[in-house]
VOPAGU-2260 file (C-alpha; in pm, 1 decimal, decimal comma):
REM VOPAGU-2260
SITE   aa  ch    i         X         Y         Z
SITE  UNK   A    0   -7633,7    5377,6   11764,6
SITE  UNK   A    1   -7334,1    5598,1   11881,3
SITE  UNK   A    2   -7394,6    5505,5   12259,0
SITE  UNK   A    3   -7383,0    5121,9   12106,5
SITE  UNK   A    4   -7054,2    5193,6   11946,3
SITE  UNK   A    5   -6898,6    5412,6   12207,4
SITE  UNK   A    6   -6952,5    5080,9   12454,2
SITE  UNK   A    7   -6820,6    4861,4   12172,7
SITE  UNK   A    8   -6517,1    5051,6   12174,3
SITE  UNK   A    9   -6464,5    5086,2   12546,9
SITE  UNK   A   10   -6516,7    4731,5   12592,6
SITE  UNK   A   11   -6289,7    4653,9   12306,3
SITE  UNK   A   12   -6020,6    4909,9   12474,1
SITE  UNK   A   13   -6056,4    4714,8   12800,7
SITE  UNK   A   14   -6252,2    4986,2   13012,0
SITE  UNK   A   15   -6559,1    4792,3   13061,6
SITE  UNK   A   16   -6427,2    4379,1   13079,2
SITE  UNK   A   17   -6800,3    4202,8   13032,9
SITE  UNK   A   18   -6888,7    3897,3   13277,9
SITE  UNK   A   19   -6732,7    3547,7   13125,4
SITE  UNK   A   20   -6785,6    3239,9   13254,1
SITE  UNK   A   21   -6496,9    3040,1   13349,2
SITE  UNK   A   22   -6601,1    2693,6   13514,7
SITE  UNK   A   23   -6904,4    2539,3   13590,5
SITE  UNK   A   24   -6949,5    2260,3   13817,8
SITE  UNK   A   25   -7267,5    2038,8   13887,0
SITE  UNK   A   26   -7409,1    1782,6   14096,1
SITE  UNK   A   27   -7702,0    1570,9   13970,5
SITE  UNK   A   28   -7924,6    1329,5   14101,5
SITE  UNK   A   29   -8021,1    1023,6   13907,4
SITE  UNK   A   30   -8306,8     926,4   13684,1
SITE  UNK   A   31   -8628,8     702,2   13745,9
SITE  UNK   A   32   -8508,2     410,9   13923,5
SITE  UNK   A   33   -8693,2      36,1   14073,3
SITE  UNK   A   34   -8789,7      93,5   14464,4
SITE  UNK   A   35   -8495,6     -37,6   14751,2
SITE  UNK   A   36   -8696,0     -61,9   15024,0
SITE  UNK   A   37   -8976,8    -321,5   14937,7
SITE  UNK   A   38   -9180,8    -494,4   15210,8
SITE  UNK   A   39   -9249,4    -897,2   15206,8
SITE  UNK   A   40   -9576,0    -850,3   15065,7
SITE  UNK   A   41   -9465,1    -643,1   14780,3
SITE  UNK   A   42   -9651,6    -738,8   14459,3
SITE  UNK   A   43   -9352,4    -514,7   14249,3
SITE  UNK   A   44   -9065,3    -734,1   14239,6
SITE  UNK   A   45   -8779,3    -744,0   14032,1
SITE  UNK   A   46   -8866,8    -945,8   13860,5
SITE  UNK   A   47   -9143,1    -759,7   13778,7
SITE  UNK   A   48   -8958,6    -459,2   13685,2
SITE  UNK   A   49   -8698,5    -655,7   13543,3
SITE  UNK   A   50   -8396,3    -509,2   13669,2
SITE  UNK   A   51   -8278,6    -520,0   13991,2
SITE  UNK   A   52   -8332,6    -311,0   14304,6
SITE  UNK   A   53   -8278,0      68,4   14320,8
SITE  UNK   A   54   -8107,4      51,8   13925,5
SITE  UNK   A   55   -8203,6     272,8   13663,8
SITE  UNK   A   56   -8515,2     188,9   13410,5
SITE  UNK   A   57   -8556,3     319,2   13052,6
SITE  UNK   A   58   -8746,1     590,2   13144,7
SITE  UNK   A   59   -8494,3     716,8   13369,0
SITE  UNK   A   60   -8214,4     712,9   13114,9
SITE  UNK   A   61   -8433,3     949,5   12914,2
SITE  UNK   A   62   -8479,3    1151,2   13175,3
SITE  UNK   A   63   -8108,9    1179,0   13181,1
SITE  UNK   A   64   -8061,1    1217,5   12836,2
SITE  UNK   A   65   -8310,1    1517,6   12785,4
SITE  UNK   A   66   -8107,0    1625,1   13114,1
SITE  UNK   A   67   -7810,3    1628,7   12892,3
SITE  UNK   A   68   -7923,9    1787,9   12604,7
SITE  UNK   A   69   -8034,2    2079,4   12856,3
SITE  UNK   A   70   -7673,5    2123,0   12939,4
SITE  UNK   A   71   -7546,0    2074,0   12597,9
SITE  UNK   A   72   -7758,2    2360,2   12474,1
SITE  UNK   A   73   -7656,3    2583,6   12772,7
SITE  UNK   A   74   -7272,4    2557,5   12769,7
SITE  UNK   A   75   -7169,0    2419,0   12468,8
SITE  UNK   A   76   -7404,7    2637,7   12214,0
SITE  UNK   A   77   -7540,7    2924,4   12407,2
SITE  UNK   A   78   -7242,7    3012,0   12643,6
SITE  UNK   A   79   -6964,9    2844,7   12414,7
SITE  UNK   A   80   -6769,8    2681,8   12735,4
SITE  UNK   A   81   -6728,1    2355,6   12627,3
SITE  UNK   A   82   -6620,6    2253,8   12259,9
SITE  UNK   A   83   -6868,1    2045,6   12098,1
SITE  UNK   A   84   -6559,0    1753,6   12083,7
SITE  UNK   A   85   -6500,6    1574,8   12378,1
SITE  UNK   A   86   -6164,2    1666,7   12555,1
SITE  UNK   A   87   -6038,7    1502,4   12905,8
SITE  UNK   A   88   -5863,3    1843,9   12957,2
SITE  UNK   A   89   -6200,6    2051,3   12914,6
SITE  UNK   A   90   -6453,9    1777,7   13090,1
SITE  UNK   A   91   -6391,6    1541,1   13437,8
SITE  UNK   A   92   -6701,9    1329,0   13529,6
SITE  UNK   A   93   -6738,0    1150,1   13874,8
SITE  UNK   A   94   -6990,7     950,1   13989,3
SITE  UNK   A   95   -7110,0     701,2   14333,0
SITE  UNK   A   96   -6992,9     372,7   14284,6
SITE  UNK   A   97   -7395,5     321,9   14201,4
SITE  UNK   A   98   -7504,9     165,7   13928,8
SITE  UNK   A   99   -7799,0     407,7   13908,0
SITE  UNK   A  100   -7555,9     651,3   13922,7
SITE  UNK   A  101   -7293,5     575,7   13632,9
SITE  UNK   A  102   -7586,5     495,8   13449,9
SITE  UNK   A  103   -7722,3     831,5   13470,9
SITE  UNK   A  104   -7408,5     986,9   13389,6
SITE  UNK   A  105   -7344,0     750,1   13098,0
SITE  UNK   A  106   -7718,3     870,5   12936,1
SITE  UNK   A  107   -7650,2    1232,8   13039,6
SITE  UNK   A  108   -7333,4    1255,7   12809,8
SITE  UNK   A  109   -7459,0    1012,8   12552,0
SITE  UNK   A  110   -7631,1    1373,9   12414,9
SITE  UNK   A  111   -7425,5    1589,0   12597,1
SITE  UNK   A  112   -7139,8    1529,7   12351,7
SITE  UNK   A  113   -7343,7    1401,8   12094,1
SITE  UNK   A  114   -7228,0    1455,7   11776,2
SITE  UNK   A  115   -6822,4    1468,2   11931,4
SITE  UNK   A  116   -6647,2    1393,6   11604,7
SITE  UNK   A  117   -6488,5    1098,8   11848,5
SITE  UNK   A  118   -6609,0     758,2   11739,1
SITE  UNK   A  119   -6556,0     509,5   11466,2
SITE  UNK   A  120   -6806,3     588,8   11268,9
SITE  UNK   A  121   -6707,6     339,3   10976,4
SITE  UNK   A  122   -6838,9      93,6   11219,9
SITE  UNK   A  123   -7167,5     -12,2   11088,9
SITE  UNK   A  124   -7335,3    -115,0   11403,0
SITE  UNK   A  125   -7152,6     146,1   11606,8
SITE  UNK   A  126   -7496,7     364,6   11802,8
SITE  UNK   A  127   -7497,9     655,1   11595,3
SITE  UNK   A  128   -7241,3     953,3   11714,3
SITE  UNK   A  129   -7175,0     803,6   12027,9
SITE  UNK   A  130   -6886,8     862,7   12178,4
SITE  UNK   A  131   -6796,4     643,7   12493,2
SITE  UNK   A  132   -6695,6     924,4   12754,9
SITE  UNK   A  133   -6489,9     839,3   13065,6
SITE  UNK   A  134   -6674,6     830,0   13385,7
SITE  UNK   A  135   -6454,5     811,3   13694,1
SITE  UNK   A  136   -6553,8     632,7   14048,7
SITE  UNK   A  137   -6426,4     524,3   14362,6
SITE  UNK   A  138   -6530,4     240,6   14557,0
SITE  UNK   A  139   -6756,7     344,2   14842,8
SITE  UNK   A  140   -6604,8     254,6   15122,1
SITE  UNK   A  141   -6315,7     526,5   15020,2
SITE  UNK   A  142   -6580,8     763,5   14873,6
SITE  UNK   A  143   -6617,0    1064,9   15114,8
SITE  UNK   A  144   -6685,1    1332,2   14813,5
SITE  UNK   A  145   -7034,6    1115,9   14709,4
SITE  UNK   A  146   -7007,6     770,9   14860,1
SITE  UNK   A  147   -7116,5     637,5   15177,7
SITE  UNK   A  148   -7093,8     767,7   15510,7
SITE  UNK   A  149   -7259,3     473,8   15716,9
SITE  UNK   A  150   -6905,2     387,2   15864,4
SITE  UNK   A  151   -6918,1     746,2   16061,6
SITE  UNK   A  152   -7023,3     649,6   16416,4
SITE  UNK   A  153   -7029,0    1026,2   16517,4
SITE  UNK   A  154   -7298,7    1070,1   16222,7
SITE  UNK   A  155   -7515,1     779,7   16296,4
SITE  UNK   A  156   -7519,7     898,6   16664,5
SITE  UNK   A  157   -7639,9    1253,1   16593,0
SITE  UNK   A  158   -7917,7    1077,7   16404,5
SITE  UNK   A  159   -8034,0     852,2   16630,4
SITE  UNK   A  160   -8019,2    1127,1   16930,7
SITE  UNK   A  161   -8250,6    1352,6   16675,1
SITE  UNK   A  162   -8470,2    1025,5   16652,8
SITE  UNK   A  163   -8505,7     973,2   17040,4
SITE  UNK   A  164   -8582,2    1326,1   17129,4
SITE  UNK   A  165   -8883,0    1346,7   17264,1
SITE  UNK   A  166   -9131,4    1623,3   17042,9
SITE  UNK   A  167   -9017,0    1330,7   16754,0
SITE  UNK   A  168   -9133,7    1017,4   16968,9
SITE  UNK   A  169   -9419,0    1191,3   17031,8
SITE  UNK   A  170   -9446,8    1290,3   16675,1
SITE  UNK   A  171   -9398,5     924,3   16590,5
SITE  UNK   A  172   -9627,7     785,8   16827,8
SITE  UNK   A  173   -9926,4     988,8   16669,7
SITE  UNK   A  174   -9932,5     795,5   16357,5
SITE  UNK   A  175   -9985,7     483,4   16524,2
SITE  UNK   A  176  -10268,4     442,4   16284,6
SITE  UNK   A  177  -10052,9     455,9   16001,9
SITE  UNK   A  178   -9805,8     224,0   16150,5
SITE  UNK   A  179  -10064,3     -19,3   16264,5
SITE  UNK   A  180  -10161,9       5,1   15900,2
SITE  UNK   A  181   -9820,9     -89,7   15770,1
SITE  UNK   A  182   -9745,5    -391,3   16001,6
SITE  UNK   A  183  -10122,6    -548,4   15946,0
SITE  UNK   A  184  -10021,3    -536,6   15549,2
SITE  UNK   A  185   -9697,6    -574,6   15479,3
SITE  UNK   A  186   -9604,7    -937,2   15580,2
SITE  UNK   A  187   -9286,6    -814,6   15769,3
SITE  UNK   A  188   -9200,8    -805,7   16148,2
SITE  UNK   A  189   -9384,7    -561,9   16360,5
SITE  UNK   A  190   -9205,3    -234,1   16390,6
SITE  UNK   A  191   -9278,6     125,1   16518,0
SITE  UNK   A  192   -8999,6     372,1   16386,2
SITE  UNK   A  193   -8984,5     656,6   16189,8
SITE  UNK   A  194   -8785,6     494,7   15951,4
SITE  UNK   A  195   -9078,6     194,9   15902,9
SITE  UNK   A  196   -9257,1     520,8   15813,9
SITE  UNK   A  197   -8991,2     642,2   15540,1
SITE  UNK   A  198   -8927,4     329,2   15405,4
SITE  UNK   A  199   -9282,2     250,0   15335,3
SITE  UNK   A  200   -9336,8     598,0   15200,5
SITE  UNK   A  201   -9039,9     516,6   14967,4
SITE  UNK   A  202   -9147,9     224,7   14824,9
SITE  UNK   A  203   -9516,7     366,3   14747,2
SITE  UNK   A  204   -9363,2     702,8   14574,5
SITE  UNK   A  205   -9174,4     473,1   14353,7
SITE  UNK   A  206   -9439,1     241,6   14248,1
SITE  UNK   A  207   -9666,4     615,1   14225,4
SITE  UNK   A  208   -9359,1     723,7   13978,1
SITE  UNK   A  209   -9498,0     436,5   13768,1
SITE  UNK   A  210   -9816,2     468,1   13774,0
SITE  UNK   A  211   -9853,9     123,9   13954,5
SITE  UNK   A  212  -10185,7      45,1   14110,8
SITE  UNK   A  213  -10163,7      79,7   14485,8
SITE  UNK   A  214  -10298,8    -194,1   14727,9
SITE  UNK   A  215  -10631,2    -216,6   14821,7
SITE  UNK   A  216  -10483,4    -109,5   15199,6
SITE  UNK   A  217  -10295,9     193,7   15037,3
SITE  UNK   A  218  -10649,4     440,2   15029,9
SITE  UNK   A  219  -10613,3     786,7   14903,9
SITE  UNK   A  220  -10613,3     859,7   15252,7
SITE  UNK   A  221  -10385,8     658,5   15411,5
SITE  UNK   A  222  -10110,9     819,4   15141,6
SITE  UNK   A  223  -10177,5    1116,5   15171,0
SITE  UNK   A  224  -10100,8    1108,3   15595,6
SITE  UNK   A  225   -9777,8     902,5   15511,8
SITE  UNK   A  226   -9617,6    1157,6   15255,9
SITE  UNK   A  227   -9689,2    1455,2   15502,0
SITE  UNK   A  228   -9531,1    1220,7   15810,4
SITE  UNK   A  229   -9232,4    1174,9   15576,9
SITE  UNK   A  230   -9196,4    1499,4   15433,2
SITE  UNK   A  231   -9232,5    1572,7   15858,1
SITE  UNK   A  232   -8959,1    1417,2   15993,4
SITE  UNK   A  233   -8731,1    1341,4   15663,5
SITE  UNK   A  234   -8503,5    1643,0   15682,8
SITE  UNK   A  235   -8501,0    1709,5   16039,0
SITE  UNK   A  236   -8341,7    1322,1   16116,6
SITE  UNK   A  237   -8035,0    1420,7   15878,0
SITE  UNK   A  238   -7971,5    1769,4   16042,2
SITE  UNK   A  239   -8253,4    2026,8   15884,6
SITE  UNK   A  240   -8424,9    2203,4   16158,2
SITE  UNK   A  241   -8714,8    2099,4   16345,4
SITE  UNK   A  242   -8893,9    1944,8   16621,9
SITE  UNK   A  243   -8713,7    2255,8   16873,1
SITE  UNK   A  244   -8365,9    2181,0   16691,2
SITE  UNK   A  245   -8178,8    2452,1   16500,6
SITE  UNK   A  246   -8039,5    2305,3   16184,1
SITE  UNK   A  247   -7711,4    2105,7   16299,0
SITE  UNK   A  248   -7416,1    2233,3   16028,9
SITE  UNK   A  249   -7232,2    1931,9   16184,2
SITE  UNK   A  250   -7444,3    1682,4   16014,9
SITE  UNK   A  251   -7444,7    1876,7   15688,4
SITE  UNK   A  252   -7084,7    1858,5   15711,8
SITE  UNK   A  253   -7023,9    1509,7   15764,5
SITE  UNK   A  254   -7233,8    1461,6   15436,4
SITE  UNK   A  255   -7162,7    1728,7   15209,7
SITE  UNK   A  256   -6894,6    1846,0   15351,4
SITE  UNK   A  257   -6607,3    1665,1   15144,1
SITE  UNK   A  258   -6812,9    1753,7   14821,6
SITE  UNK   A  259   -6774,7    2119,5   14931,0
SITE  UNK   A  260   -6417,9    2110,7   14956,6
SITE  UNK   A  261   -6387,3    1943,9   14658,5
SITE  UNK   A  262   -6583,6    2199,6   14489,8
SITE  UNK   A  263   -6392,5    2518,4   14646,3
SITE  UNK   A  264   -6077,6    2359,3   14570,4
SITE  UNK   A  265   -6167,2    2318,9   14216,9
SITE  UNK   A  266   -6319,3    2651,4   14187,6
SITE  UNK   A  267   -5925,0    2769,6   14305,1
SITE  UNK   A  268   -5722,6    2554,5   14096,0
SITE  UNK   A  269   -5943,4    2715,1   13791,8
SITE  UNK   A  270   -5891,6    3043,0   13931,1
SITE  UNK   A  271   -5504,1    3022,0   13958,0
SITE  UNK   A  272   -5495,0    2913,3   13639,1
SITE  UNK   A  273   -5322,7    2522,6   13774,4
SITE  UNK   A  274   -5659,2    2342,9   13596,2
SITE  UNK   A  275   -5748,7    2346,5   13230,1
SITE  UNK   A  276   -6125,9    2232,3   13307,9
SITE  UNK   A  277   -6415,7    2390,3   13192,6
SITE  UNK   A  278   -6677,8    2137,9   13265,9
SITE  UNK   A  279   -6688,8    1921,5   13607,6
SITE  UNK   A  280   -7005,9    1705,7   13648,6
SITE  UNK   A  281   -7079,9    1470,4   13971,5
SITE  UNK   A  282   -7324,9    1176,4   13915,2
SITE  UNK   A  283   -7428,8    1145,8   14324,5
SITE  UNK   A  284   -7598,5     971,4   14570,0
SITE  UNK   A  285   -7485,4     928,1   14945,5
SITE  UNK   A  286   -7574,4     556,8   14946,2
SITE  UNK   A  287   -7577,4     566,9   15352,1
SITE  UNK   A  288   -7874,9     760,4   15307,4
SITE  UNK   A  289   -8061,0     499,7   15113,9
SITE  UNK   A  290   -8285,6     763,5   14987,1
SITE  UNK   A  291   -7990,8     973,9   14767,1
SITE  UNK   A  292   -7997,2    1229,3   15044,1
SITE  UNK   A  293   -7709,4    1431,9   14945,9
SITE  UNK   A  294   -7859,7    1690,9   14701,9
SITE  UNK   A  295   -8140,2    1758,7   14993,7
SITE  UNK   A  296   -7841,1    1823,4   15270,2
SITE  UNK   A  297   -7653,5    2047,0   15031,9
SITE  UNK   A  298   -8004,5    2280,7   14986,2
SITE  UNK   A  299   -8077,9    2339,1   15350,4
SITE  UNK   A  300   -7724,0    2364,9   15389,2
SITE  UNK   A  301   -7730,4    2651,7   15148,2
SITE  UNK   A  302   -8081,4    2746,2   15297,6
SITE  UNK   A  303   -8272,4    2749,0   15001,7
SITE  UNK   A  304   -8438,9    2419,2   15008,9
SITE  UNK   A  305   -8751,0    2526,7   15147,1
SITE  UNK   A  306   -8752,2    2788,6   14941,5
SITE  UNK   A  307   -8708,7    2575,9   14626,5
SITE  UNK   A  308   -8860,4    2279,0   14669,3
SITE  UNK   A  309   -9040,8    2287,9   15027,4
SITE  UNK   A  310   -9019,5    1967,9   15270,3
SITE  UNK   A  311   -9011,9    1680,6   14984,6
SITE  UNK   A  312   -8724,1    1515,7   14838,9
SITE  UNK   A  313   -8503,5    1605,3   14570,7
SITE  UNK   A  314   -8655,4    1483,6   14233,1
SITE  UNK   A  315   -8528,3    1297,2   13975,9
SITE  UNK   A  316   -8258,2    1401,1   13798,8
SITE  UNK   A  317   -8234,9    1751,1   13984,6
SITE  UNK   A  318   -7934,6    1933,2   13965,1
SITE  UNK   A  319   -7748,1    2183,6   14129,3
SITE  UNK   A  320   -7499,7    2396,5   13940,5
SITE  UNK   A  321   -7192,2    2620,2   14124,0
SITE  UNK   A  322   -7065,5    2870,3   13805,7
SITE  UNK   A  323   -6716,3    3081,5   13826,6
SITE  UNK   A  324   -6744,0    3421,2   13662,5
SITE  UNK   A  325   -6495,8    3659,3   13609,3
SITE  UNK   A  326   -6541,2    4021,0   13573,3
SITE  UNK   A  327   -6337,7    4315,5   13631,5
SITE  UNK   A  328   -6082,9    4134,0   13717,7
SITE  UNK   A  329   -6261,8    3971,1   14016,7
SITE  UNK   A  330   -6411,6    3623,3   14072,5
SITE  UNK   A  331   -6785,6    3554,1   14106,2
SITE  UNK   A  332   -6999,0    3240,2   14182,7
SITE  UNK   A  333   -7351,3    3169,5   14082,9
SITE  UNK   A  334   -7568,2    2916,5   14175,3
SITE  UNK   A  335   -7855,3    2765,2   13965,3
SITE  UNK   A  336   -8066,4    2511,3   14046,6
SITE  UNK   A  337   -8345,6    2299,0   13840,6
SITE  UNK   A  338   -8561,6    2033,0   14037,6
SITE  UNK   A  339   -8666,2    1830,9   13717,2
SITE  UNK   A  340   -8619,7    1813,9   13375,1
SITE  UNK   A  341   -8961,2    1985,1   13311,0
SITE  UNK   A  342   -8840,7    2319,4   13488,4
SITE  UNK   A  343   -8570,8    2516,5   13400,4
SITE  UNK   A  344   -8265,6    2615,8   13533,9
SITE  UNK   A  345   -8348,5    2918,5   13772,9
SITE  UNK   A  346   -8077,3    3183,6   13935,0
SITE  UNK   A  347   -8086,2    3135,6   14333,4
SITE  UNK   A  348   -7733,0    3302,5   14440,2
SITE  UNK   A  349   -7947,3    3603,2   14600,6
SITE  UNK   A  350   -8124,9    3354,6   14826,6
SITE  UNK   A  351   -7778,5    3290,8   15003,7
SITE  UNK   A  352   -7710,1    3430,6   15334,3
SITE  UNK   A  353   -7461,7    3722,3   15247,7
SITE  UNK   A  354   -7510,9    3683,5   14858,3
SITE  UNK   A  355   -7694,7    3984,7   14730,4
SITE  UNK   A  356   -7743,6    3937,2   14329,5
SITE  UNK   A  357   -7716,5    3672,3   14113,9
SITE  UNK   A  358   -7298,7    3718,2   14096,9
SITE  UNK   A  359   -7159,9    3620,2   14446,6
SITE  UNK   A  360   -6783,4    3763,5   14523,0
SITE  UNK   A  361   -6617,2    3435,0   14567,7
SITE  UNK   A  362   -6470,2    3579,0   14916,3
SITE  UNK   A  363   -6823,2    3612,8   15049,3
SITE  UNK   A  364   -6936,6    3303,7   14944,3
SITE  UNK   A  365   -6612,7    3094,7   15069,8
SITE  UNK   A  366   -6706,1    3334,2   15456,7
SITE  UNK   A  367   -7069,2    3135,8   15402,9
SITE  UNK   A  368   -6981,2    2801,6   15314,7
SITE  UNK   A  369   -6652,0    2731,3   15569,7
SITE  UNK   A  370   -6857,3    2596,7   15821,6
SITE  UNK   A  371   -6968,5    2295,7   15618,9
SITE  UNK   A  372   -6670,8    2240,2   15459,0
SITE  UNK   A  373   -6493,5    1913,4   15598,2
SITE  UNK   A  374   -6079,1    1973,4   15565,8
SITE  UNK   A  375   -6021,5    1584,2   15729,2
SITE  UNK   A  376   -6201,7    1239,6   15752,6
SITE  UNK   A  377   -6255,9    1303,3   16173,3
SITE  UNK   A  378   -6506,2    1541,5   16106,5
């Protein structure tokens, strides 16, 4: 009891100053969406689904909601960041010029701020405490920081040399089967790529993610060989390492590397004291990717994607979460990450090359992440 007081009182005397938490910034990906890549023969249309290609469904807004209440519970009533009323000088919310995107963002703060004492509520019909909170975009031919990169001729180069390297055409020519499989079935022009590969594998997961009966082509078997191909070659054809290539930090750059700069930047404005905000969210998907590879770029940028989630894809609604800390008078980051909304958010600072513990100085961490962050378009 006296040791309890005698830390009280050196705490309250300003000897020991106890971690706070400053800022928090996060990147999500979206919820449950209808498939993008579909194949003339697909019996899953949209109108089928009812909504159009690659936009959210119900189940993903809930997915986004319970995402939301997640974060509500963590920094508005556990860590006390956030006030439970919506301010524009506490909260700043960008997403892709998606609509699978704003939509997830739009169901993430529906209970995020739920409750906000920030909507008519003598409106009768008015969805109970609601409050409509802004969500900002730019159009994606401008959007570097989460929008498409398909107009980057140096980017789409790299890619295809990765794709014409030999040890990948000969992976690629082993699962002829598979392709001969795909071009016998689907009702579209014969093709043998990698990306035939993907964007059948794409398409199946999806309808999977619905519990969708598969065609009678589609065996157990035949799926099985096309999500290890994928899960093969996915990474490696947008800079991870493989096939005798080293990761290539260059292609990480050219697609994360405008969200990292945004991020440091953000994490300095808060730290000289030029930025009110408490609470900046990003609603993302790099639409040049088709297959909303940014969060997987920004993971084995990090290198801890292998670690967290092995070779597939980012799932739905995973989220990545860069905190400021201050303590001592010194400036910390920590990273958490959560793949789903059925895991929680885990600690994975330590994992980081020259991060030690689960509070990174921010001077180490800004030595780690220069080389992927982009400072001008001509990357």
């Amino acid at each position: 009891c006296k040791m309890r007081l005698f830390t009280w009182l050196l705490s309250y005397l300003g000897i020991i100053q106890e971690e706070k938490l400053l800022f928090t910034q996060l990147l999500w990906r979206h919820g449950l969406r209808t498939p993008m890549d579909t194949y003339s023969n697909e019996p899953y249309n949209e109108k089928f689904f009812g909504v159009h290609q690659g936009e959210l469904v119900e189940k993903g807004m809930e997915q986004h909601f319970i995402r939301g209440e997640q974060l509500r519970k963590m920094y508005i009533k556990k860590q006390s960041l956030v006030s439970a009323k919506y301010s524009r000088y506490e909260t700043y919310v960008r997403s892709s010029d998606a609509p699978r995107c704003l939509q997830s963002a739009l169901a993430n703060l529906a209970a995020f701020y739920s409750g906000s004492p920030t909507f008519p509520s003598w409106i009768p019909h008015w969805p109970s405490a609601w409050t409509p909170i802004p969500v900002h975009t730019v159009a994606l031919e401008e959007d570097y920081v989460l929008g498409s990169f398909d107009v980057c001729k140096k980017y789409i180069k790299l890619k295809e040399d990765r794709q014409q390297r030999k040890e990948f055409q000969n992976f690629v020519a082993s699962k002829w089967r598979l392709l001969k499989t795909i071009n016998a079935n689907t009702g579209d022009p014969p093709e043998f790529s990698f990306m035939k590969l993907a964007g059948m594998y794409q398409s199946l997961s999806i309808e999977k993610d619905f519990n969708l009966a598969m065609p009678k082509w589609v065996t157990p078997e035949f799926y099985s060989e096309l999500e290890a191909t994928f899960f093969a070659g996915n990474d490696y054809i947008y800079g991870a390492a493989g096939f005798g290539l080293s990761m290539d930090s260059e292609m990480v750059k050219m697609v994360a590397g405008f969200l990292f700069k945004e991020w440091m930047d953000n994490i300095d404005e808060v730290i000289n004291g030029t930025s009110t905000l408490k609470y900046y969210a990003y609603s993302g998907v790099n639409i040049a990717l088709k297959n909303d590879k940014l969060m997987n770029p920004i993971l084995f940028g990090l290198g801890v994607k292998d670690d967290l989630i092995g070779l597939a894809n980012s799932d739905y609604v995973s989220t990545i979460i860069w905190e400021v800390w201050e303590k001592e008078k010194q400036h910390f980051i920590k990273i958490l990450f959560s793949p789903n909304i059925d895991n929680s958010f885990k600690i994975i600072t330590s994992k980081i090359s020259g991060c030690n513990s689960d509070l990174c100085s921010i001077s180490d961490f800004k030595k780690f992440i220069a080389k992927f962050v982009a400072e001008s378009v001509e990357v």
